[in-house]
C-alpha positions as CSV (number, residue, x, y, z in Angstrom):
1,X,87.6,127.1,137.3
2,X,91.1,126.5,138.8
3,X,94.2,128.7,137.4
4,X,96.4,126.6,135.4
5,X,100.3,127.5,136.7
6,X,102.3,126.6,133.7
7,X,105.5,125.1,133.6
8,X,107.7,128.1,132.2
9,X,110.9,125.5,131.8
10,X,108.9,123.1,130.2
11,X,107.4,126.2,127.9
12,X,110.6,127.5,126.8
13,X,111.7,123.9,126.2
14,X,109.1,123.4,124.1
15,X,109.1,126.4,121.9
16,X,112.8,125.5,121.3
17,X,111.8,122.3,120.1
18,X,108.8,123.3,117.6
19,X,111.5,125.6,116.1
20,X,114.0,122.8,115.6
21,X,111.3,121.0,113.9
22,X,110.3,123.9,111.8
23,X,114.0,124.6,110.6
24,X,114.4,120.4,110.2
25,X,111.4,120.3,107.7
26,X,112.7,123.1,105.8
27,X,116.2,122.1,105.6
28,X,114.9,118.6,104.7
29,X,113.4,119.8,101.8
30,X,116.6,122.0,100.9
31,X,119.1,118.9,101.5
32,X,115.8,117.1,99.4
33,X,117.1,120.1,96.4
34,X,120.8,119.1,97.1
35,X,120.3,116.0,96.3
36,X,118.0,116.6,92.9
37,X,120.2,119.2,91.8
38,X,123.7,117.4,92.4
39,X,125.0,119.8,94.4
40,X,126.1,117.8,97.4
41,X,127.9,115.6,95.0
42,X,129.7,118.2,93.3
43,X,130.5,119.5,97.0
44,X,131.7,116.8,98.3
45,X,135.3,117.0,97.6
46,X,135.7,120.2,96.8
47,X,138.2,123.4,97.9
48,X,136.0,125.9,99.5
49,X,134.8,127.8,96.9
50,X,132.3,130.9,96.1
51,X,128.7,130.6,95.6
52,X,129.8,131.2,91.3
53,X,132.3,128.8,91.4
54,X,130.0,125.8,92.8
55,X,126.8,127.1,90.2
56,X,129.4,126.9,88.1
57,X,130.8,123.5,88.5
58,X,127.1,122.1,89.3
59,X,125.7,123.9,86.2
60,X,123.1,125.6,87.8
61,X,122.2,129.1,88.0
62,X,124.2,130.9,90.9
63,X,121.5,133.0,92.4
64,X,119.6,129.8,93.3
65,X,122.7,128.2,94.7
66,X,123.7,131.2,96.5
67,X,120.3,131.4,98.7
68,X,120.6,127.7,99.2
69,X,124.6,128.3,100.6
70,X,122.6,130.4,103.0
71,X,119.9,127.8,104.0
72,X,122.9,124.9,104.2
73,X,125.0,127.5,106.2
74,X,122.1,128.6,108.5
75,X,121.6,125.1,109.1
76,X,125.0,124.2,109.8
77,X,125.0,121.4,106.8
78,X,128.1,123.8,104.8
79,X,131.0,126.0,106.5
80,X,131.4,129.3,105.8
81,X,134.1,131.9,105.2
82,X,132.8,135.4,105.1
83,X,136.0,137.3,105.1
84,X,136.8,134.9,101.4
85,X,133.3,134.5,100.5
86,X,133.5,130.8,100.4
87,X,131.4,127.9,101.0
88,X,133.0,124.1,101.9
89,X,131.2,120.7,102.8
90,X,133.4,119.0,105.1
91,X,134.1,115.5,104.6
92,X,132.5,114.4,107.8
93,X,128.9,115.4,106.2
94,X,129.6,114.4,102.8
95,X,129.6,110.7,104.2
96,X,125.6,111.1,104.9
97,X,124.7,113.7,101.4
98,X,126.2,112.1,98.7
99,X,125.3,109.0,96.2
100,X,128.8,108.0,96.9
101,X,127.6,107.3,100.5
102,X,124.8,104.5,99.2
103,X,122.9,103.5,101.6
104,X,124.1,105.8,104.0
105,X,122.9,108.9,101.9
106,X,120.5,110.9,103.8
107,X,118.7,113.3,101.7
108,X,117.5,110.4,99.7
109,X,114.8,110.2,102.8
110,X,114.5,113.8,102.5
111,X,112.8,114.0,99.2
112,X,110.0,112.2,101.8
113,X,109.3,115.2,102.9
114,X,108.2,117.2,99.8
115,X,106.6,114.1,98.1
116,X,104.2,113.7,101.2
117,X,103.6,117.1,101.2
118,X,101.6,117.0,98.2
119,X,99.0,115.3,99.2
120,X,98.2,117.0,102.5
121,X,95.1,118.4,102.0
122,X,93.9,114.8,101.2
123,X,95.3,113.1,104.4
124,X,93.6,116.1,106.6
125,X,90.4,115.5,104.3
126,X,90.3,111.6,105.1
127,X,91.5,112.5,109.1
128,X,87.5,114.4,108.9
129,X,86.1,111.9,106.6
130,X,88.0,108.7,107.1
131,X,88.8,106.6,103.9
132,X,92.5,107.2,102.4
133,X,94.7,108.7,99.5
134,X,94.7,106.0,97.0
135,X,98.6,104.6,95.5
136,X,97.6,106.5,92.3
137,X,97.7,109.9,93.7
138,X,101.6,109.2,94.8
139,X,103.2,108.8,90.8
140,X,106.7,109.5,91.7
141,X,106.5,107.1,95.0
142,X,107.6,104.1,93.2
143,X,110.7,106.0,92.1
144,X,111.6,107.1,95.3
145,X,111.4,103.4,97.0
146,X,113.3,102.4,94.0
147,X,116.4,104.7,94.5
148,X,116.2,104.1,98.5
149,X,116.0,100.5,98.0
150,X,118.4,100.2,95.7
151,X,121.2,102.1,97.1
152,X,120.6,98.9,99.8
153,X,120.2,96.3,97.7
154,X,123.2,96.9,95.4
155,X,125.5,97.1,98.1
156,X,124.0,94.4,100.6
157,X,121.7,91.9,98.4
158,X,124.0,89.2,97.2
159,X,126.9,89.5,100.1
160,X,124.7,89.8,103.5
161,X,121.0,89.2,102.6
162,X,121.8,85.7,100.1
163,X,123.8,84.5,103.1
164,X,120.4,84.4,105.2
165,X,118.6,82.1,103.1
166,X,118.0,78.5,103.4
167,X,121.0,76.9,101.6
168,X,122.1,80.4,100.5
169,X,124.2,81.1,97.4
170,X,124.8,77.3,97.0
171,X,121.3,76.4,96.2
172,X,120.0,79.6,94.2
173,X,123.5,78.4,91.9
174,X,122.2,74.9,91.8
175,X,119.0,76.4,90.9
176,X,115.5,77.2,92.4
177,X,112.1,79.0,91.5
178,X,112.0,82.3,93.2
179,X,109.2,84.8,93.9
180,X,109.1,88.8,94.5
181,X,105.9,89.8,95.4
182,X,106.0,93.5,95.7
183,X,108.7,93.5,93.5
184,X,108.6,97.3,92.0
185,X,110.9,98.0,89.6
186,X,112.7,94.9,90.1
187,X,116.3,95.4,91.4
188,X,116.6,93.0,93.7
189,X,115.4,90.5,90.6
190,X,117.0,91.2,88.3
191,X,120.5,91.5,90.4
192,X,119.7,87.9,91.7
193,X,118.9,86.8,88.0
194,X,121.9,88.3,86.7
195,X,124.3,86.5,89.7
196,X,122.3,82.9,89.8
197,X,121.4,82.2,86.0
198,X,120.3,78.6,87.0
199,X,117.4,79.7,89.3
200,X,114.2,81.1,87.9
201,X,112.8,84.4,89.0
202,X,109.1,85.8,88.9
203,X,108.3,89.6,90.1
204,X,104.8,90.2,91.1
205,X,103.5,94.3,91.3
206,X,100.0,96.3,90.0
207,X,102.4,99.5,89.4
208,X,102.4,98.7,85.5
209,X,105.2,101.8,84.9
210,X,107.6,100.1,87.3
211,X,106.9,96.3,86.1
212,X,107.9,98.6,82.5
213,X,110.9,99.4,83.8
214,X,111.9,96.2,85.1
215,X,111.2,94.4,81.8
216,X,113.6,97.0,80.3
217,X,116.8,97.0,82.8
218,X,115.8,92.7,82.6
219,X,116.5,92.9,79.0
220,X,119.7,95.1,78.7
221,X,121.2,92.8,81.3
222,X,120.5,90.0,79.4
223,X,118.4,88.3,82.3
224,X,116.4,85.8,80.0
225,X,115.2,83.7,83.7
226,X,112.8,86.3,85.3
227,X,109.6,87.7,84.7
228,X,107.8,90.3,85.9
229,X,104.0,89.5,86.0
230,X,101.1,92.6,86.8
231,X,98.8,90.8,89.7
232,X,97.4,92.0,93.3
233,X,99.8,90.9,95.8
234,X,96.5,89.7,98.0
235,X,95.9,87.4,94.9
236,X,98.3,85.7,93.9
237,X,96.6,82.5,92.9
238,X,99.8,80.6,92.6
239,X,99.8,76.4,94.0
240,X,102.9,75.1,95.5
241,X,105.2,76.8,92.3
242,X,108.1,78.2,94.1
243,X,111.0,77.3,96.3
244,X,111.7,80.6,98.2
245,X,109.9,84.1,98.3
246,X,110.7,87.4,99.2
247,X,109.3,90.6,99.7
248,X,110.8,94.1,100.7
249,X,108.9,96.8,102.2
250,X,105.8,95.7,100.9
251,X,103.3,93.9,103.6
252,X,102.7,97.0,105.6
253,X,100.7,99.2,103.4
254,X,98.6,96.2,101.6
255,X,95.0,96.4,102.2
256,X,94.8,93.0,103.1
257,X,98.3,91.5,104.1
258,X,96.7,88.9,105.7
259,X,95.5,87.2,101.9
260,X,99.0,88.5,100.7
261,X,100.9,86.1,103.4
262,X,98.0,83.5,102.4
263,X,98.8,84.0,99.2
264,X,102.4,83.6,99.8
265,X,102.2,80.3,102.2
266,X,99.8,78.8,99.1
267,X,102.3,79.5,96.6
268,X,105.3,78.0,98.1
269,X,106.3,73.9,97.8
270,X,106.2,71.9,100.8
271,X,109.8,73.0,102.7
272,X,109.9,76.9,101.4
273,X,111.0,79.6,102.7
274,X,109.7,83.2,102.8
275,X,112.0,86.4,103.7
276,X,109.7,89.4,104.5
277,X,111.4,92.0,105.0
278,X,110.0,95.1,106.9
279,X,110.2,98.0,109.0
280,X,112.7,97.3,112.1
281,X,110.3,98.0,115.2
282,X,108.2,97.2,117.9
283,X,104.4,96.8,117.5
284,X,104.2,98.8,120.7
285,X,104.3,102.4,120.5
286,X,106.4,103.0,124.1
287,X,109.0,100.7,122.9
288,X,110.0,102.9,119.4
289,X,109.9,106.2,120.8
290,X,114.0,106.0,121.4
291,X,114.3,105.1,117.8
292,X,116.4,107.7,115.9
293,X,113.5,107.9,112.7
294,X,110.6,107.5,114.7
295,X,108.8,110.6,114.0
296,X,109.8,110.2,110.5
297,X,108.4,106.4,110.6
298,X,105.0,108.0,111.7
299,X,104.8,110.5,109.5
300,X,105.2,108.2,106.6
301,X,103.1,105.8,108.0
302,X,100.1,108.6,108.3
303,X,101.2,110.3,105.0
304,X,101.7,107.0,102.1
305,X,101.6,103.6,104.0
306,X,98.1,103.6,105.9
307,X,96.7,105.8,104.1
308,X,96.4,103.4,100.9
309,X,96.0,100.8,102.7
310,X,92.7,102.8,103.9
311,X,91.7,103.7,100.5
312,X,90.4,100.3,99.5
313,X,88.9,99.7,102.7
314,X,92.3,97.7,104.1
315,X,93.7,97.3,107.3
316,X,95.8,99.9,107.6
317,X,98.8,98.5,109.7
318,X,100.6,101.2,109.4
319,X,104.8,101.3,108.9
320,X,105.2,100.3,112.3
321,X,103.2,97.6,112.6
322,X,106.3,95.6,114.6
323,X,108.0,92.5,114.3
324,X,105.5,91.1,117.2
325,X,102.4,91.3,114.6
326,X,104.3,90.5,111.5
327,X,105.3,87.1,113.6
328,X,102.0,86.7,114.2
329,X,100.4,87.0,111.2
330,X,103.3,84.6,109.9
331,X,102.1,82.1,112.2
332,X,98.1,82.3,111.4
333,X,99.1,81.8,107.6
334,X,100.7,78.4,109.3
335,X,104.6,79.6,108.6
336,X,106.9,77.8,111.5
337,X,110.8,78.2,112.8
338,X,109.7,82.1,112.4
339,X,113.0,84.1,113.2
340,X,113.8,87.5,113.4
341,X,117.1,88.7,112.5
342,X,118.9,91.7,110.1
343,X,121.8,92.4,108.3
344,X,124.9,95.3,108.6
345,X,124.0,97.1,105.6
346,X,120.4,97.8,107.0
347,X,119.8,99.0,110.6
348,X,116.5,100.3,109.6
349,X,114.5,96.8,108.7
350,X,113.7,93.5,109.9
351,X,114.5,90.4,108.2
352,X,111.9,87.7,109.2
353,X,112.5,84.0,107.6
354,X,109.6,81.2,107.8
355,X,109.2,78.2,106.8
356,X,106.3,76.2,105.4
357,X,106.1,73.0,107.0
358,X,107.2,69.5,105.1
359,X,109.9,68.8,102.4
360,X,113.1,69.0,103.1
361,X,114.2,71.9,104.3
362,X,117.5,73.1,104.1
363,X,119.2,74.8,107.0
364,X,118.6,79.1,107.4
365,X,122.4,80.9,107.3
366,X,123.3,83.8,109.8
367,X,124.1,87.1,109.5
368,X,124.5,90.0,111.9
C-alpha cells in the first residue's frame, strides 16, 4: 500500500476552516439569543456601556449578559474597552442585528440554527433508515417563517412584488379573486386584503395554529374579504375559481409539488396568473457553490425542507431545487410565458410568473 504525502498547506487550511465553522455555529446561536433576548436592539444605539448598564437597560440578568459580551466580543460582533470596562455595537453591525434592519436582520436566520438542532438525532436516524422528520415535530417552524417572511413582505409586498403582477395594483383595486396556497399565518393576505378591499382573498395551509392566527390578525384589521381555509396544498380541489395565485416558500418541501402546481393550474380561470415564489438558485449544484448562504441553504434543506417532504413518502426536492426544475414543472402542469425575475427587497428568492393559457390576459409588470 502506497504512502499517502499529505498536502500540509492544504491541512492547515483546512483546520482553519473547520474552526471558523465551529466558532460561526456557536456565535449563530449567541446572535440567535441577541435577537430573543432584545439585546441587539437595545445595543444598537447605545454609548459604550458596562456589561450592568446594558442588563440593566435590556432587563435581563447581568451575569448572562456579561458572558455573552464575551462571546459577541470574541467573535468580533461588539467592541470592547478593557481599560473602561465597556462594551459598544457599532452602527455598521447594527444595520444586519436589529428589527429596525427588516429584512436585512440577520439573526433572524440564526435562530435556524438552534431550531434544526433539535431534531438531529432524527435526521441522522432517517440518513440510516431513510424516511424523514415529519412538519409536526418542528412546532415553532411556522413562527420562524412568519417573522422572516414578514419582515420581507411588510416592507416589499405592495410596492415591488404588486408591481410584478398581471395588471398590478390597478386590477387587484378594480377587484379579483385571489389565492395563497401555503399561506401560513397569512401576512401577505391579509396586508393585500387590507390595501385592495374590492378583491377577494382565500389562504390555503394544514398548520391549523397558524390558519388561527391568521383569522385573528384578519379580524382586528377589519379584513371582512379573506378567508383562510385548512386543506392539503396537493389537494386543493378548486375548478377555474380564482384570478391570480401566489405562493411563498412553499413548493419546495411539499411531498408532492407536482399535484400542488396541478392543483394550482386547475384552480385558476382561463388567463390566470400564478407567482411562485422560491428559493433564488440553480438546480445544479456547481452553479450555487459561489452563493453567499449556500451551506446554510443545504443545511436547511437536509434539516426541515426534504426531510418532511420524505416523511410522507414525497419527493423531496430539496430547498434548492433551482429555477431550471421549478420552470419545468411549471410547464408539465401546462403554465406558458414562464419568466423568471425578482425584486430589490429580496436577493434571496426567485419570482417565477406563469400564465394559464386562454382569456384575456393582461400584461406581467417589471421589477428589478
Amino acid at each position: 500500500m502506497s504512502e499517502v504525502r499529505l498536502d500540509k498547506e492544504r491541512s492547515a487550511a483546512f483546520m482553519a476552516n473547520m474552526t471558523g465553522i465551529m466558532n460561526g455555529g456557536a456565535l449563530a446561536l449567541m446572535c440567535s439569543i441577541g435577537h430573543k433576548t432584545g439585546l441587539f436592539d437595545t445595543m444598537a444605539g447605545m454609548a459604550p456601556a458596562t456589561s450592568s448598564e446594558i442588563a440593566d437597560a435590556a432587563g435581563l440578568d447581568e451575569r448572562y449578559v456579561r458572558e455573552w459580551l464575551a462571546a459577541m466580543t470574541a467573535g468580533e460582533i461588539v467592541d470592547h474597552d478593557p481599560p473602561a470596562g465597556t462594551y459598544v455595537l457599532p452602527a455598521e453591525h447594527s444595520g444586519l442585528l436589529t428589527r429596525a434592519a427588516g429584512p436585512l436582520n440577520l439573526t433572524t436566520y440564526c435562530q435556524y440554527v438552534s431550531l434544526l438542532g433539535q431534531v438531529e438525532d432524527e435526521v441522522v436516524d432517517a440518513f440510516r433508515n431513510g424516511g424523514g422528520v415529519p412538519y409536526e415535530r418542528y412546532p415553532q417552524f411556522q413562527t420562524l417563517m412568519a417573522e422572516s417572511s414578514g419582515q420581507r413582505l411588510s416592507q416589499a409586498l405592495i410596492p415591488q412584488v404588486v408591481p410584478l403582477l398581471p395588471g398590478g395594483a390597478e386590477r387587484l383595486d378594480t377587484g379579483i379573486d385571489v389565492a395563497d396556497i401555503g399561506c401560513g399565518s397569512g401576512r401577505a393576505l391579509n396586508l393585500l386584503a387590507s390595501t385592495y378591499p374590492r378583491s377577494r382573498f382565500t389562504g390555503f395551509d394544514i398548520a391549523r395554529g397558524a390558519l388561527d392566527q391568521a383569522r385573528a390578525d384578519a379580524e382586528a384589521a377589519g379584513n371582512t374579504n379573506v378567508e383562510f381555509v385548512e386543506r392539503d396544498a396537493a389537494q386543493l380541489g378548486e375548478d377555474a375559481r380564482f384570478d391570480l395565485a401566489t405562493s411563498f416558500d412553499a413548493v419546495h418541501d411539499q411531498a408532492h409539488p407536482d399535484a400542488m402546481i396541478a392543483g394550482i393550474f386547475a384552480a385558476l380561470r382561463p388567463g390566470g396568473a400564478y407567482l411562485c415564489v422560491e428559493p433564488k438558485a440553480s438546480s445544479h449544484l456547481h452553479e450555487n457553490l459561489d452563493l453567499p448562504m449556500a451551506p446554510m441553504m443545504y443545511t436547511i434543506s437536509t434539516m426541515h425542507c426534504m426531510t418532511v417532504s420524505l416523511a410522507y413518502g414525497g419527493q423531496g426536492l430539496g430547498t434548492a431545487w433551482g429555477e431550471q426544475l421549478a420552470v419545468e414543472k411549471l410547464g408539465n402542469a401546462g403554465f406558458v410565458e414562464i419568466e423568471v425575475t425578482g425584486i430589490k427587497a429580496d436577493r434571496a428568492n426567485h419570482y417565477l410568473l406563469a400564465t394559464k393559457p386562454g382569456g384575456d390576459r393582461p400584461h406581467h409588470g417589471r421589477t428589478t
